[in-house]
C-alpha positions in Angstrom: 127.9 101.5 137.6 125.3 99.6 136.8 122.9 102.6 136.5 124.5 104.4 134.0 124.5 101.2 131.3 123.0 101.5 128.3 122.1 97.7 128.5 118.4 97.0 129.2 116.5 94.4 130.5 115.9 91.0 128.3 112.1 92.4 128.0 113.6 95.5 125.9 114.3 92.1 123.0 111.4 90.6 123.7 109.0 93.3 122.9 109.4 95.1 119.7 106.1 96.5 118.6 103.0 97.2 120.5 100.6 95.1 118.4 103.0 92.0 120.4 103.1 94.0 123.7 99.7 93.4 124.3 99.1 90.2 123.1 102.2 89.2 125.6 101.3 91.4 128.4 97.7 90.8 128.6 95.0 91.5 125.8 94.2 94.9 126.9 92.0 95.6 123.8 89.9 92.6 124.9 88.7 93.5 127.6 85.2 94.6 126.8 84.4 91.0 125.7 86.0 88.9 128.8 84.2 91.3 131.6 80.8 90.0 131.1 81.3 86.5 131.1 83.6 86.0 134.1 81.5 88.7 136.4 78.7 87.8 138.4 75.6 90.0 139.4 75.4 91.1 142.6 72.3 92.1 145.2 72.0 95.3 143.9 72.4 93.8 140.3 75.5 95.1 139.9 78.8 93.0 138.4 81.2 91.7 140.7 84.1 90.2 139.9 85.1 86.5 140.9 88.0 85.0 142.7 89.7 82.2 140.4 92.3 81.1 142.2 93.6 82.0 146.3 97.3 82.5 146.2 99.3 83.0 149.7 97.7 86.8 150.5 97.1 87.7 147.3 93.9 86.5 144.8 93.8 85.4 140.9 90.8 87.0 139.4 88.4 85.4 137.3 88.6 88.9 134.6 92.4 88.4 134.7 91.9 84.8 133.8 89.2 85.7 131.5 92.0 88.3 130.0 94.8 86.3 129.4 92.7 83.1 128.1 90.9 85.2 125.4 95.0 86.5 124.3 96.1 82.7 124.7 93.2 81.2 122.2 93.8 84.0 119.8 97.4 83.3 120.0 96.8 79.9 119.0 94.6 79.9 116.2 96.8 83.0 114.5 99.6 80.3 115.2 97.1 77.1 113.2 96.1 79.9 110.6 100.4 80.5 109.7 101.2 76.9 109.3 100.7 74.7 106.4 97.6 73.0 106.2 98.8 69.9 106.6 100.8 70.7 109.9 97.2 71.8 111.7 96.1 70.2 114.3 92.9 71.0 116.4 93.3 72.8 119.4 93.5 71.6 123.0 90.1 71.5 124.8 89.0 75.3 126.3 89.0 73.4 129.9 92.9 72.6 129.5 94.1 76.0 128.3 91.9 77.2 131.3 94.1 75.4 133.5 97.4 76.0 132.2 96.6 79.7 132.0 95.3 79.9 135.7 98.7 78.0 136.4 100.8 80.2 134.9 98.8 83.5 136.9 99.1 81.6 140.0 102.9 81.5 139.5 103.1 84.9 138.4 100.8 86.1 141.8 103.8 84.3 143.5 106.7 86.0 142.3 105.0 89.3 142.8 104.5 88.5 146.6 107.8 87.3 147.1 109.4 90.2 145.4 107.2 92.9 147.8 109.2 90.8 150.3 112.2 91.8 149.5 111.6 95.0 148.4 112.1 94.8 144.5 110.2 97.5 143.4 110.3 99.2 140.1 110.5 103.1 140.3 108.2 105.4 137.5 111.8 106.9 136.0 113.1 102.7 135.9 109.8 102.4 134.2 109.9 105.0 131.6 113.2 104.6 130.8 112.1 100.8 129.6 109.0 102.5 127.8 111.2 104.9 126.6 113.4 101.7 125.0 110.2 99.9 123.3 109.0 103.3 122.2 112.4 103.6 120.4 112.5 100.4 118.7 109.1 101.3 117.0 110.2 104.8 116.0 107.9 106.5 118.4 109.2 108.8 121.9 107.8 108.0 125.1 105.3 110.9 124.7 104.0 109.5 121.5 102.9 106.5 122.7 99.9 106.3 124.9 98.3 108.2 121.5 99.8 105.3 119.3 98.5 102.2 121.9 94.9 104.0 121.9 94.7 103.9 118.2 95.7 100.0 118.9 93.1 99.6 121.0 95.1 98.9 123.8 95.1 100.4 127.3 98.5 102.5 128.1 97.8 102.5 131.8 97.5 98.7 131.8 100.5 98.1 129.9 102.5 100.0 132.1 101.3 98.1 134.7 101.9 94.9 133.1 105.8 96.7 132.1 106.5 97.0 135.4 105.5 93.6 137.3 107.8 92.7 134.1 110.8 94.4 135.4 110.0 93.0 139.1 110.1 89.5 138.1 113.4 89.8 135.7 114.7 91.4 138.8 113.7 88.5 141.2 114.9 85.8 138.4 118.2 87.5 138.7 118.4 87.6 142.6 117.1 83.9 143.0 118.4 82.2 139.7 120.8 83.7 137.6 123.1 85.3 140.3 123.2 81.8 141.8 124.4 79.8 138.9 128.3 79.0 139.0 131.0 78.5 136.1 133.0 76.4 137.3 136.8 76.5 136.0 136.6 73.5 134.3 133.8 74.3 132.0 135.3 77.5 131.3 138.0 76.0 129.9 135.8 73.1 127.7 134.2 76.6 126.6 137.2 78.7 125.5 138.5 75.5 124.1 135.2 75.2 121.9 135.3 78.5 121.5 138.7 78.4 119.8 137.8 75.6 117.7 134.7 77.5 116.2 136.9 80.4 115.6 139.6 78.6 113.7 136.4 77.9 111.4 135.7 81.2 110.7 138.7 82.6 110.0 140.7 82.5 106.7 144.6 81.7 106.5 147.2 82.1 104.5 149.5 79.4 105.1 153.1 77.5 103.3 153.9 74.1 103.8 156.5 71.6 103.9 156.1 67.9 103.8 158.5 65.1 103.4 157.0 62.6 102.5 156.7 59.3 104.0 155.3 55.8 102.6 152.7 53.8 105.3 154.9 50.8 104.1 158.5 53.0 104.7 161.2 50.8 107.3 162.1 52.0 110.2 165.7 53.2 108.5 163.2 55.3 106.1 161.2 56.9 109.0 164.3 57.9 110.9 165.8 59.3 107.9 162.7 61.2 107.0 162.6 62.4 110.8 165.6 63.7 110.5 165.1 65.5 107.8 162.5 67.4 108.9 164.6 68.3 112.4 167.1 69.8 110.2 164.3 71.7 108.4 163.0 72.8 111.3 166.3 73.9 112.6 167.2 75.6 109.8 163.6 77.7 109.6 164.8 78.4 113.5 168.0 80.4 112.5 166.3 82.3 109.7 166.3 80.4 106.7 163.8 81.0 103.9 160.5 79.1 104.2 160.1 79.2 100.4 163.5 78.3 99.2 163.5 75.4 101.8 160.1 74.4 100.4 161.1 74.6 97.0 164.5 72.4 97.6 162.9 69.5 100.4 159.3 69.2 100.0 157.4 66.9 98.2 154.1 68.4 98.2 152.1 69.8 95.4 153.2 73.4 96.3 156.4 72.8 96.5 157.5 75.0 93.3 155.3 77.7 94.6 157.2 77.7 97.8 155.5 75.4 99.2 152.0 78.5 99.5 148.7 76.7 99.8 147.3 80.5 99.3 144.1 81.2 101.8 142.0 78.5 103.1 139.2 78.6 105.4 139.7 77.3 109.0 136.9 74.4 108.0 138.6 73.7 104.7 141.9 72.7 107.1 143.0 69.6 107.7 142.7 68.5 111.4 146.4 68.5 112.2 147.1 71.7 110.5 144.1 73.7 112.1 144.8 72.4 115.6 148.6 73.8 115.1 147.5 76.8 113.5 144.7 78.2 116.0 147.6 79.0 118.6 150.0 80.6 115.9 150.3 84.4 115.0 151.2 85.1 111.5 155.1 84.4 110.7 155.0 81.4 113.3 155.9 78.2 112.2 155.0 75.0 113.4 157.0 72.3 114.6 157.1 68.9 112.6 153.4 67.4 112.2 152.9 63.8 111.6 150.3 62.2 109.5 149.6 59.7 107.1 151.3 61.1 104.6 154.4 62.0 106.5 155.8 65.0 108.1 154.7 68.3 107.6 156.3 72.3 108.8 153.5 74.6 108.6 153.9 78.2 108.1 151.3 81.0 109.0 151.5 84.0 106.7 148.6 85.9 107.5 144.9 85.2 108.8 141.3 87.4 108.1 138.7 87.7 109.6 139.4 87.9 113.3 140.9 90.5 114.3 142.0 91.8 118.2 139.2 93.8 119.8 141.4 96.6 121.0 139.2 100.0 122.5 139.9 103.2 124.1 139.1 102.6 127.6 138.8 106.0 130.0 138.9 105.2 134.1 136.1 107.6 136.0 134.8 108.7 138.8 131.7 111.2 139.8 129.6 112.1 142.4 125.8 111.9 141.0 122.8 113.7 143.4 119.3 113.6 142.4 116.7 116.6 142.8 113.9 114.9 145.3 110.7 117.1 147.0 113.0 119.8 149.0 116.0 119.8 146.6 114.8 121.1 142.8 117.3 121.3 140.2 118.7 124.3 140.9 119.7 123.6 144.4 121.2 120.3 143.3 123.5 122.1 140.8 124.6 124.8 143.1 125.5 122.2 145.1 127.8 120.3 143.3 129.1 123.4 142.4 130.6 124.0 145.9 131.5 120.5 146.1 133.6 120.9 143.1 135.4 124.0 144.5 136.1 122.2 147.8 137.6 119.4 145.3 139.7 121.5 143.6 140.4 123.0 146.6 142.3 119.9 148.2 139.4 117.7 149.5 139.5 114.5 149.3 137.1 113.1 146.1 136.6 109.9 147.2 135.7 110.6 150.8 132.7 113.2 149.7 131.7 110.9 146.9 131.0 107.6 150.2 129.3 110.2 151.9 126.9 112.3 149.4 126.8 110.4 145.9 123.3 108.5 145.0 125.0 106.4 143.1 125.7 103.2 146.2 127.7 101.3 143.8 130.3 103.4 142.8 130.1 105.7 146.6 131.8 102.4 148.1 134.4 102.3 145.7 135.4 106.2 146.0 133.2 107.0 143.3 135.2 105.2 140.9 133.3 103.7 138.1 136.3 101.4 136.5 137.7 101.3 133.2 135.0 101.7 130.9 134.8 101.6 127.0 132.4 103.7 124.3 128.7 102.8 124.7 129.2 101.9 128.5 127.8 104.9 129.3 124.2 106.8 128.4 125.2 109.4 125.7 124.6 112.3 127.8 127.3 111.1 130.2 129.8 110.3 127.6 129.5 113.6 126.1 130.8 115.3 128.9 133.5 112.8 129.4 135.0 113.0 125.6 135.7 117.0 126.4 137.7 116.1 129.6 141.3 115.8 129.9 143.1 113.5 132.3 142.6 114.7 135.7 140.0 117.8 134.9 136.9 117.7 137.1 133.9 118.7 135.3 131.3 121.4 135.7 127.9 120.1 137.2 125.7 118.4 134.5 122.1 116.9 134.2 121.7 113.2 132.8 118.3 111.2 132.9 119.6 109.7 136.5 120.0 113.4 138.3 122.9 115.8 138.4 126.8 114.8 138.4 130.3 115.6 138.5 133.1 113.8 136.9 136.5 113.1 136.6 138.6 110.9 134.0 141.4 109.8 135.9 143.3 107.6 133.3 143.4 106.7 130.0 144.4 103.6 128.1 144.2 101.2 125.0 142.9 97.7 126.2 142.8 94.9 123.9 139.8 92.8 125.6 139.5 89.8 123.3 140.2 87.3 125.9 137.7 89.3 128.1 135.3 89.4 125.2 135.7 85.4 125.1 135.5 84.8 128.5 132.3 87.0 128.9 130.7 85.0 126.3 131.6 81.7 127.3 130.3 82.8 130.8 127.1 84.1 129.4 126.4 80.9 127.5 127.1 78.5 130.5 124.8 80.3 132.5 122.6 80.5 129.9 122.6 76.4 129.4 121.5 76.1 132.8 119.2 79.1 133.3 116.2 77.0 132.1 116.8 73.8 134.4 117.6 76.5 137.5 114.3 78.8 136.9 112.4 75.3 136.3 113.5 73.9 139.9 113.1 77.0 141.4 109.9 78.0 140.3 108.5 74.3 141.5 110.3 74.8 144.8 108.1 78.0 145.2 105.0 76.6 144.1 105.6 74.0 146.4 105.9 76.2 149.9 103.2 78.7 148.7 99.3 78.5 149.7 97.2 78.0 146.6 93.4 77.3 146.4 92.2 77.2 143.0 88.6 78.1 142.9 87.8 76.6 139.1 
């Protein structure tokens, strides 16, 4: 299913206009001035270019170096210009950024080669669809902007270039880091539990109270008899008394007239033993008997804002997706699937023709099923099709971005995923807390068993 998301790649954040695209992908618009002084003149008085650094079977080049450093300095004194004066500080010798910068290419030249070796490669449609992405968040179409990035000085065929090894090494990272980390049990639970906590902050309550009161100096007659008291409450509240009459007739707190309403408070404006009571109640609940210094308390939830159940309309699908290649065009695709979906609706068997012809391997090995899936899962070409399908109706063949495909909706529901919602997040954030440590160890592993001759 993983095709058909409408979730990109972290670069799609990273990248939002094309004035940063270059500066981050390599200095394009530079170029003219860092050729000259890295080349050197050959027999024939030509310029050749130099080899900065030997890495495994691959080379670092002195332009590339010359590239990046130029977009590295500039970087820095934009960054000294910004801050106040008195926060400037001179910059680091030329010699050490050298260095850093060849580091960082040499690293880079590494994860390349070891994604050729296992085949990542990024596809031109992969590719545009990303450009496609950037483009959007500037307001521009994919056709608009190799006209816009000229005008900018910056060379389109390099940044796709630079795109692409982009899209290689966030794949790699997420075969050789982030698919490796763990959650284990125990931190989801710390999570959820902080989680919950947080929460409780945000929300507003309604909430009633009862206390009977009890002294720091009361006997031990005086406790029991206030304990008591409250059990009886408690019981009473249990069988369907009213909360406010009770309120207004046993407690002795300061909204006791007012049937004991403390009206809406925020979840950090709580005290500490009412919030930890109140995070696990649904409005109506009420609590059983809380101690604290002041004596016993019965809290009452009458109604919360501000966090409210995330509950979607969730569709279960399947398809069959074929893509036009150099003997198949569009047509013949189509016509296709067109005689697939008779044979379908003839009595063959879905799932067996989807593990045998669909393109798409990830849902072929599950029968073509794509899962339960919510609004915004899919690309909006997809989903069109989908909202005009009843349960069980197999759809005409139809063209996204990704080639040509039939459909089915097998099942409909309402889904309330909070707790999915919360455990994805709390999963996304442990990962995320250890990404940095496991990408830093990793990278030095791979340094370390690579071949590296620096030649400045």
């Amino acid at each position: 299913m993983v095709f058909l998301g409408t979730n990109g790649f972290d670069v799609y954040r990273l990248l939002k206009s094309a004035r940063t695209l270059i500066l981050l992908l390599g200095g394009c618009s530079i170029a003219g001035q860092a050729l000259p002084q890295t080349r050197e003149l050959g027999g024939s008085g030509e310029l050749l270019d130099g080899v900065a650094a030997i890495v495994d079977s691959g080379v670092v080049l002195r332009s590339e170096l010359a590239l990046r450093l130029d977009v590295v300095i500039a970087n820095l004194r934009e960054a000294q210009r910004q801050a106040p004066a008195e926060q400037r500080r001179p910059l680091p010798p030329i010699s050490v950024v050298e260095s850093q910068v060849l580091d960082q290419l040499i690293l880079r030249q590494i994860q390349l080669q070891r994604a050729e070796r296992f085949g990542i490669v990024v596809s031109d449609e992969m590719l545009n669809r990303a450009i496609s992405r950037i483009a959007e968040d500037n307001g521009l179409t994919l056709e608009q902007m190799p006209a816009t990035m000229a005008a900018e000085g910056i060379d389109y065929a390099m940044f796709r270039q630079e795109t692409r090894e982009q899209l290689i090494l966030d794949q790699l990272l997420q075969r050789e880091v982030i698919a490796r980390i763990s959650v284990a049990p125990r931190e989801m639970e710390q999570c959820l539990a902080r989680s919950a906590s947080t929460l409780a902050e945000d929300v507003d309550y309604n909430i009633s109270h009862i206390l009977v009161g009890l002294s720091t100096t009361a006997t031990r007659e005086q406790a029991d008899a206030a304990r008591a008291e409250v059990e009886e409450i408690y019981s009473q509240l249990g069988n369907g008394a009213d909360f406010a009459q009770l309120a207004i007739e046993h407690s002795d707190g300061q909204g006791a007239l007012e049937g004991g309403s403390l009206g809406w408070r925020k979840g950090s404006q709580l005290p500490t033993f009412f919030a930890d009571a109140i995070i696990s109640m649904s409005a109506g609940d009420v609590s059983e008997p809380i101690q604290s210094g002041s004596g016993l308390h019965i809290v009452r939830l009458n109604e919360t804002r501000g966090a409210q159940p995330v509950i979607i309309d969730q569709i279960r699908v399947r398809h069959i997706l074929m893509a036009p290649n150099e003997i198949l065009d569009d047509a013949a695709i189509a016509q296709r699937l067109r005689g697939i979906r008779e044979q379908v609706l003839a009595g063959d068997d879905f799932g067996a023709i989807a593990q045998a012809l669909s393109e798409d391997p990830v849902s072929a090995a599950e029968n073509g099923d794509l899962g339960w899936v919510g609004p915004g899962d899919f690309v909006p070409e997809f989903e069109q099709v989908l909202a005009g399908l009843e349960t069980g109706e197999l759809s005409e063949p139809f063209r996204t971005r990704f080639g040509w495909h039939i459909a089915e909706v097998t099942d409909r529901r309402v889904y309330d995923t909070t707790e999915e919602l919360k455990e994805q997040r709390c999963a996304e954030q442990i990962r995320a807390s250890k990404l940095e440590e496991q990408q830093e160890l990793w990278l030095r592993q791979i340094r370390d068993q690579a071949f590296v001759e620096r030649r400045i």
